[in-house]
Backbone as CSV, one residue per row, in Angstrom:
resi,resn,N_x,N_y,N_z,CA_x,CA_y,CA_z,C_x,C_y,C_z
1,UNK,-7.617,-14.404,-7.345,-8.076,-15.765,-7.200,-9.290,-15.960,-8.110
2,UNK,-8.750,-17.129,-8.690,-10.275,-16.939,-9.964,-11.169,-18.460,-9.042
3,UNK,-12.728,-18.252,-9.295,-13.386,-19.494,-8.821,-14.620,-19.475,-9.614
4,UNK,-15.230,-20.628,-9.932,-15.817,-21.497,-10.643,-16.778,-21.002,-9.998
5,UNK,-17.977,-20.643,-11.082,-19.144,-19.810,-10.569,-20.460,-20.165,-11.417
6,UNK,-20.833,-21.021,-11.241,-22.173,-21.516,-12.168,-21.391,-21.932,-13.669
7,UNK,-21.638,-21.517,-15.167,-20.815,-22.104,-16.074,-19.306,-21.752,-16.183
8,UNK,-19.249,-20.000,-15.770,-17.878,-19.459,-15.817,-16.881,-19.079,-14.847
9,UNK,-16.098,-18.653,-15.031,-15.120,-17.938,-14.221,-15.682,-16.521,-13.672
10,UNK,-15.010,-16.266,-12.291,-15.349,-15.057,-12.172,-14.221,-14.754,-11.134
11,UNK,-14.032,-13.254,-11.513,-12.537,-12.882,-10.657,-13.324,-12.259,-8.911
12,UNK,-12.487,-13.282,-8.194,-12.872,-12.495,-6.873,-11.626,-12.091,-5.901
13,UNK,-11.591,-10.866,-5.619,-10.640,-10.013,-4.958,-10.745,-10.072,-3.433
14,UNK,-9.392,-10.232,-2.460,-9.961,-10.204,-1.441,-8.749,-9.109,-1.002
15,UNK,-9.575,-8.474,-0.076,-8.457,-7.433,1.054,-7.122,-8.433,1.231
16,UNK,-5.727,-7.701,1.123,-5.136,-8.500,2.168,-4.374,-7.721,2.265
17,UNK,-3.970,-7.828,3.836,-3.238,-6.959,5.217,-4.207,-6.465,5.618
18,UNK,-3.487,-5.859,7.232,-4.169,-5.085,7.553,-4.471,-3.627,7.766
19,UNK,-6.126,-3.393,7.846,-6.468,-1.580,7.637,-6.644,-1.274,9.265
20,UNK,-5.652,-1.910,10.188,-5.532,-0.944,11.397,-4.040,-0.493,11.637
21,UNK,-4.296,0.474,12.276,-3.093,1.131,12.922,-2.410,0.361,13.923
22,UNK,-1.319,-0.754,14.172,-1.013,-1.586,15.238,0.214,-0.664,15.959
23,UNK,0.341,0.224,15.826,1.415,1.415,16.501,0.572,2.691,16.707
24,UNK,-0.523,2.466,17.032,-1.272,4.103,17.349,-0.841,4.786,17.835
25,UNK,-1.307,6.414,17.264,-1.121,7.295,17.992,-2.004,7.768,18.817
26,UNK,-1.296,8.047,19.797,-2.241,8.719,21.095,-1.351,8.444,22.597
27,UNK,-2.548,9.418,23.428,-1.789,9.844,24.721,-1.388,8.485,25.386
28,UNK,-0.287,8.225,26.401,-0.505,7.428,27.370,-1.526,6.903,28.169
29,UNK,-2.606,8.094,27.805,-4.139,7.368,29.110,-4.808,6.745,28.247
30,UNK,-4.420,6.155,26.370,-5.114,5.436,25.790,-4.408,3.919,26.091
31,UNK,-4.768,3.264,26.038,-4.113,1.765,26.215,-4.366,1.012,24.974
32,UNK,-4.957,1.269,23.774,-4.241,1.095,22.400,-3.402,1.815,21.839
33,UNK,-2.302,2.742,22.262,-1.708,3.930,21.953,-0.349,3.143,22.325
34,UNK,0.497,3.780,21.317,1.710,2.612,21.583,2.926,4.181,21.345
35,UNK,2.448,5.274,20.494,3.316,6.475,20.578,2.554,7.480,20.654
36,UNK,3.313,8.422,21.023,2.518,9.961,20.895,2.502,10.452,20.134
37,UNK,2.021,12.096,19.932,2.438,12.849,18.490,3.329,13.118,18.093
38,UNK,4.570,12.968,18.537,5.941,13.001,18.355,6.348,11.663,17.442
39,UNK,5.940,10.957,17.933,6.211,9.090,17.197,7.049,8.337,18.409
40,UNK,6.796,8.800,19.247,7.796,8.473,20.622,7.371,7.608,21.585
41,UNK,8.001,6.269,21.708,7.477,5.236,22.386,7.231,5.209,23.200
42,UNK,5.922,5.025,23.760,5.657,5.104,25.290,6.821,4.058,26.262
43,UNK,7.006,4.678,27.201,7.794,3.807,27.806,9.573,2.871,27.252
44,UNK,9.645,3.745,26.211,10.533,3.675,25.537,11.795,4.954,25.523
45,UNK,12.973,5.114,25.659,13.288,6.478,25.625,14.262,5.946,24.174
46,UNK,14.168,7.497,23.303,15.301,6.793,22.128,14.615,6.405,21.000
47,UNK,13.379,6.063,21.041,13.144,5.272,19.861,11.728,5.648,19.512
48,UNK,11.649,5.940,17.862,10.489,6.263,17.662,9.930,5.782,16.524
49,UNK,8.453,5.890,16.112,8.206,5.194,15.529,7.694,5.956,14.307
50,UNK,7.796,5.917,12.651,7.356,7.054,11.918,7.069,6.303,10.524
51,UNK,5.497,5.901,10.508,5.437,5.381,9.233,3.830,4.854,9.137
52,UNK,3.468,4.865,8.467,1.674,4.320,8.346,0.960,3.832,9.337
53,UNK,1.901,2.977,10.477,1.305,2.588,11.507,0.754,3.180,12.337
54,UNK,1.309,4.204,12.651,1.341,5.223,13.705,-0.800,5.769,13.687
55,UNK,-0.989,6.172,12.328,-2.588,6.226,12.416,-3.501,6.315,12.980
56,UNK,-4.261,6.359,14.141,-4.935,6.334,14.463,-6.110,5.208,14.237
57,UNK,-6.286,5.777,12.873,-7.571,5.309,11.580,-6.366,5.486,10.365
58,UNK,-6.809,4.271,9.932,-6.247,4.374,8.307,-6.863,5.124,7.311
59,UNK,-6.441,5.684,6.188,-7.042,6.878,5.734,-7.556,5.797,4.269
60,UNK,-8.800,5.897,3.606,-9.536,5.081,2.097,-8.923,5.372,1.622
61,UNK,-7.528,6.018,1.612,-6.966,6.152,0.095,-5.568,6.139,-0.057
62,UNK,-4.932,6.196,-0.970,-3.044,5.760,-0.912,-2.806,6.550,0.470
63,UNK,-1.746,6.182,1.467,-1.231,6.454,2.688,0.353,6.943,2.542
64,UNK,0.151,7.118,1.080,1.732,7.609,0.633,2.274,9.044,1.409
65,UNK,1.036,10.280,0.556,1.376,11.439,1.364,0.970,11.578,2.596
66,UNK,0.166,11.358,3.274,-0.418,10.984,4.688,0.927,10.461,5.645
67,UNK,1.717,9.897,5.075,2.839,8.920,5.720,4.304,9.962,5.631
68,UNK,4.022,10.616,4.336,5.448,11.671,4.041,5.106,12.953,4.912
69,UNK,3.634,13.124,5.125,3.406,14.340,6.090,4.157,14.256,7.369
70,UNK,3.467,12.884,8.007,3.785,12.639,9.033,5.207,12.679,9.456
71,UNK,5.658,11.609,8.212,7.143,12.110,8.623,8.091,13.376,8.826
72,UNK,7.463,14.055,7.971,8.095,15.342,8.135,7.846,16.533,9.246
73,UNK,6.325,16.100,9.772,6.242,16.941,10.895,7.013,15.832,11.963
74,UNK,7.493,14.841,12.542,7.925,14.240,13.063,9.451,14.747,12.920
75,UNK,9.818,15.006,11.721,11.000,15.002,11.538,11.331,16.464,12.106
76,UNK,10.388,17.445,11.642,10.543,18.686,12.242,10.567,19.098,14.275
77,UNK,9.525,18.174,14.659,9.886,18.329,16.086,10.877,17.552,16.424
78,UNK,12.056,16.822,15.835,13.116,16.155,16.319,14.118,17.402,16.344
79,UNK,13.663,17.885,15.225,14.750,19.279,15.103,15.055,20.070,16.025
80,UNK,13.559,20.650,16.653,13.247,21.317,17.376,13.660,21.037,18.691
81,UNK,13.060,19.795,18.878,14.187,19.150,20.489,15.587,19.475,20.199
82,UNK,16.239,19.049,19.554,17.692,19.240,18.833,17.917,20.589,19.429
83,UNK,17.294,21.534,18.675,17.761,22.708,18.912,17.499,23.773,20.467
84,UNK,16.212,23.085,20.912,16.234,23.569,22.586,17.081,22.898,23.475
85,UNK,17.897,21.786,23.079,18.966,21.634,24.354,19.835,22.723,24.575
C-alpha cells in the first residue's frame, strides 16, 4: 500500500493474517487447546488436526520445516497406534 507522506511516496507494509495458533496444542485441562500432541481432537474421535495451526506460539520465521516436522512426528505416532492394535 503506497501513501502520500509529506512531498513523496512512501511504501508502508502491514502484517496480514494471523500469528496465533487457532488449533492449539495442548492438554485437555487447557481451554485454549483444541488438540493434543498427537494432533487429535479433543472430544473428537477420528479426526486430527496437522498443520501450522496446531502451535502453540508461532515460530519468527518460515513455519515450513516446523510444520513438515510436525507432520511427520504426527505421522509417525499414527503408525505406531496402527501397529499396537
Amino acid at each position: 500500500m503506497w501513501m502520500i507522506w509529506g512531498r513523496g511516496f512512501e511504501r508502508i507494509s502491514a502484517a496480514t493474517g494471523t500469528q496465533r495458533a487457532p488449533d492449539k496444542m495442548g492438554p485437555v485441562s487447557d481451554p485454549e487447546a483444541v488438540v493434543d500432541s498427537r494432533g487429535r481432537v479433543h472430544g473428537v474421535d477420528g479426526l486430527r488436526v496437522v498443520d501450522a495451526s496446531i502451535f502453540p506460539t508461532m515460530p519468527r520465521a518460515n513455519t515450513n520445516i516446523p510444520t513438515i516436522a510436525a507432520a511427520e512426528f504426527i505421522a509417525a505416532s499414527m503408525q505406531n497406534e496402527t501397529h499396537e492394535r
